[in-house]
MIBA-293231 format. One record per residue (C-alpha): residue in one letter; x, y, z. Coordinates in steps of 0.25 Angstrom, whole numbers, padded with zeros to 4 digits, always signed. Each point is the difference from the previous one (the first is absolute). Example, Ala and Ser with C-alpha at 12.3 -4.5 7.8 and 13.67 -1.06 7.14 Angstrom:
2
A+0049-0018+0031;S+0006+0014-0002;
REM end
This chain:
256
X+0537+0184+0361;X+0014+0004+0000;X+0005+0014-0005;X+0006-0002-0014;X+0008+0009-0008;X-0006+0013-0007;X-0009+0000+0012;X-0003+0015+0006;X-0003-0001+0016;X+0003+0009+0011;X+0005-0002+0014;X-0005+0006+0010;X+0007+0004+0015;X-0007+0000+0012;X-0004+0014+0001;X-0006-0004-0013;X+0008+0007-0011;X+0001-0004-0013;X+0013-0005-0008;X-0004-0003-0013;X+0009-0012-0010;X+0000-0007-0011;X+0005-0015+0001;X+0012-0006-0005;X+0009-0011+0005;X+0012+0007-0002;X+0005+0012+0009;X-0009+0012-0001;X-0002+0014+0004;X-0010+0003+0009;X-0003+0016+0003;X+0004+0003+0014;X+0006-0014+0003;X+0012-0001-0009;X+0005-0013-0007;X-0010-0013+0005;X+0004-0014-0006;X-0011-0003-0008;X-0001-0015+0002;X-0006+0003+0015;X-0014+0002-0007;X+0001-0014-0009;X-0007-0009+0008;X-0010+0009+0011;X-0011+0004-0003;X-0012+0011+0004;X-0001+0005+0013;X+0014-0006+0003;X+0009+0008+0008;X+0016+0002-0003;X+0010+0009+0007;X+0008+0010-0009;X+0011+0008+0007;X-0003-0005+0014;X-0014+0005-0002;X-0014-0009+0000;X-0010+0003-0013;X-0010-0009-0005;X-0001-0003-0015;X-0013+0002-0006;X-0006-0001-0016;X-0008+0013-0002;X-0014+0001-0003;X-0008+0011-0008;X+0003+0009+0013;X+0012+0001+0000;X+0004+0001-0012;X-0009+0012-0002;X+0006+0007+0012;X+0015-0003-0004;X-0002+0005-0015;X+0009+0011-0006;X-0011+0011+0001;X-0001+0010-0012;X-0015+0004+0000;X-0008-0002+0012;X-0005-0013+0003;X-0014-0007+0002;X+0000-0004+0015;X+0000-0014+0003;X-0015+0004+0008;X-0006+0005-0012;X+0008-0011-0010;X-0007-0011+0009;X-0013+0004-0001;X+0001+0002-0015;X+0002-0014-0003;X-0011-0004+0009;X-0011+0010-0006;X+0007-0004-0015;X-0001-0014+0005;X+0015-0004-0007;X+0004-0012+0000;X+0009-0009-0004;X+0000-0001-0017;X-0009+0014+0002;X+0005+0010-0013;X-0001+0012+0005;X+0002+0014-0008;X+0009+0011+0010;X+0001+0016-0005;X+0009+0006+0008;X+0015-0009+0003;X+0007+0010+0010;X+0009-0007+0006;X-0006-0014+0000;X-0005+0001+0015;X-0016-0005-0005;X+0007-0008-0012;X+0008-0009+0011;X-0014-0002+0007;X-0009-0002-0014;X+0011-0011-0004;X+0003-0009+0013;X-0015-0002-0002;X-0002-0003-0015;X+0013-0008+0001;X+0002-0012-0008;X-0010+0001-0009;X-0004+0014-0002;X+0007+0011-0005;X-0003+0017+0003;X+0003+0009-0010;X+0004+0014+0003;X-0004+0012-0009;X+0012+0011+0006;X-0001+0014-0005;X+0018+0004+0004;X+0010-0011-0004;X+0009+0002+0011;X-0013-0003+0010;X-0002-0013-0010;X+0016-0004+0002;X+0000+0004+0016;X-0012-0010-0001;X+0006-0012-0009;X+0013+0001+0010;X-0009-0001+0013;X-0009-0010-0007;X+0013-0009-0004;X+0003-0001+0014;X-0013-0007+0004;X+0004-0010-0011;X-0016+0001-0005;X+0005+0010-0012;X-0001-0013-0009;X-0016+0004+0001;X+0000+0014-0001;X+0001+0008-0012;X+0000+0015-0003;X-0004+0010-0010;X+0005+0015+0001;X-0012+0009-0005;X-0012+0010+0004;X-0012-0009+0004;X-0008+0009-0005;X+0003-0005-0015;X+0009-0010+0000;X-0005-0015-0006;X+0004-0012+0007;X-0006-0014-0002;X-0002-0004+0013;X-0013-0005+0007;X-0001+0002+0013;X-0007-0006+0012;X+0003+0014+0006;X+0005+0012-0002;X+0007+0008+0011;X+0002+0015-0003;X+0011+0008+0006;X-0001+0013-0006;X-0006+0016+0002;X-0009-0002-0010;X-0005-0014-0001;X-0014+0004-0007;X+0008+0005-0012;X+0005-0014-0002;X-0014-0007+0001;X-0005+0000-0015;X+0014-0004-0004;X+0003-0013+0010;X-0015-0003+0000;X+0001-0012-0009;X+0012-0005+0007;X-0009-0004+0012;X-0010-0013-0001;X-0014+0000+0002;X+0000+0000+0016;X+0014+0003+0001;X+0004+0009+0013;X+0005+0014-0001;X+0009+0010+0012;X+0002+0012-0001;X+0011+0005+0008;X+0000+0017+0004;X+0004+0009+0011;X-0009+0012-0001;X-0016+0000+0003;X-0003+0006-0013;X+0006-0010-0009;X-0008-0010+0009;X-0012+0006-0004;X+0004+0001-0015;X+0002-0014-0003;X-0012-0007+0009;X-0007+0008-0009;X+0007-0005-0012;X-0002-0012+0002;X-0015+0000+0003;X+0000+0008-0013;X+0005-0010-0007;X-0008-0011+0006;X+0007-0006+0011;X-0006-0008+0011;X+0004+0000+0013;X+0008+0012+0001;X+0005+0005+0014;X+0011+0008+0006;X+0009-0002+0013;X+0012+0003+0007;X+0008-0006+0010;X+0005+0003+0013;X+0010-0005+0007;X+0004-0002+0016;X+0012-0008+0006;X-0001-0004+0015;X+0013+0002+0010;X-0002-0013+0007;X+0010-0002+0013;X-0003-0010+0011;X-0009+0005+0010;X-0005+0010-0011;X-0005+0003-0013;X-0005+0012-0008;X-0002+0007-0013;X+0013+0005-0006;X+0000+0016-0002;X+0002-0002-0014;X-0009-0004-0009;X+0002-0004-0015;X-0014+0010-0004;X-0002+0004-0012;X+0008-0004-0014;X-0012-0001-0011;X-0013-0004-0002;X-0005-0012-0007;X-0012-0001-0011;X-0004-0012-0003;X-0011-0005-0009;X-0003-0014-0010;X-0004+0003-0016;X-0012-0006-0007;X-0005-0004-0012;X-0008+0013+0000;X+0013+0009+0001;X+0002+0010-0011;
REM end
């Protein structure tokens, strides 16, 4: 399908860096690149190629990746390693509503709503109104803010009416906010847990076996590129190791 106006795409060089655009017929301002004539973009399409300045790039729509890795960053992030693998252990999906603590700069939001998307909605619970508008700017980019909502408060106490199919907790103290948000979850609905430091591990598996749910586990993620060159290839010397480890668990009708 052909690019249409409004869209956000990127073009990207053969060294593979990243210009980032929004597409309109007129002439526009791209960063780096000066005045381009807008028109050039009405009839190709994804994947095509286009020289700008005497320069070959490619044109491509973004997915959930690259929109998390061009956001305006505020607070830190949820890597796209550890976002992937909370939508596969929450199993979200498409018309999933799914309850988020914690908005930082919309890194996990962007990933939470290209899944949900059409027909499902994430609502956020943020504690900072500027991490709440850094968020609903990013978010607005994706064009999937039409189903995400947001709600500044402390998730330790604040009422909201949404119930969930999961709830994905981004925040130091997620135990503290389990009696509060547990009506918000269904019967068998799914639960992460997202922290950076052993001990809060440990404090919220036990939390939630405390309160009665099943299937509890923890993990982390760590992540190894390969250089890959004709005639040779081997693990990169960087690794992406450590970010956060995960807890996960499902509630029952026996939680408390």
């Amino acid at each position: 399908m052909a690019f249409l106006e409004g869209e956000t795409v990127y073009l990207v060089d053969r060294s593979g860096k990243r210009t980032w655009l929004r597409i309109s017929y007129d002439m526009l301002k791209v960063a780096s690149l000066g005045t381009v004539d807008g028109s050039r973009f009405r009839d190709i399409d994804d994947g095509s190629s286009i020289s700008i300045v005497g320069k070959d790039y490619f044109v491509f729509r973004p997915g959930a990746l690259e929109l998390m890795e061009s956001l305006d960053r505020g607070a830190q992030i949820i890597s796209p390693k550890d976002a992937a693998t909370i939508l596969l252990n929450c199993d979200i999906r498409s018309g999933s509503t799914v309850l988020e603590v914690g908005a930082g700069s919309g890194g996990l939001t962007t990933a939470l709503l290209n899944a949900v998307a059409p027909a499902g909605t994430v609502h956020t619970l943020e504690f900072k109104e500027d991490n709440a508008k850094l968020a609903l700017k990013n978010i607005k980019r994706t064009g999937l803010d039409k189903c995400w909502k947001y709600t500044v408060g402390d998730a330790r106490d604040i009422k909201v009416d949404t119930v969930a199919d999961a709830l994905i907790m981004d925040m130091p103290d997620p135990w503290l906010a389990l009696d509060n948000l547990f009506g918000n979850i269904v019967s068998g609905g799914r639960i992460c847990s997202y922290v950076p430091n052993m001990n809060q591990a440990e404090r919220i598996v036990s939390a939630l076996r405390e309160k009665g749910f099943a299937e509890v586990y923890a993990l982390e993620n760590i992540q190894r590129g390969l250089e890959v060159h004709p005639g040779g290839v081997r693990p990169a010397f960087e690794m992406l190791g450590h970010t956060g480890y995960l807890i996960f668990g499902r509630k029952t009708q026996a939680g408390k």
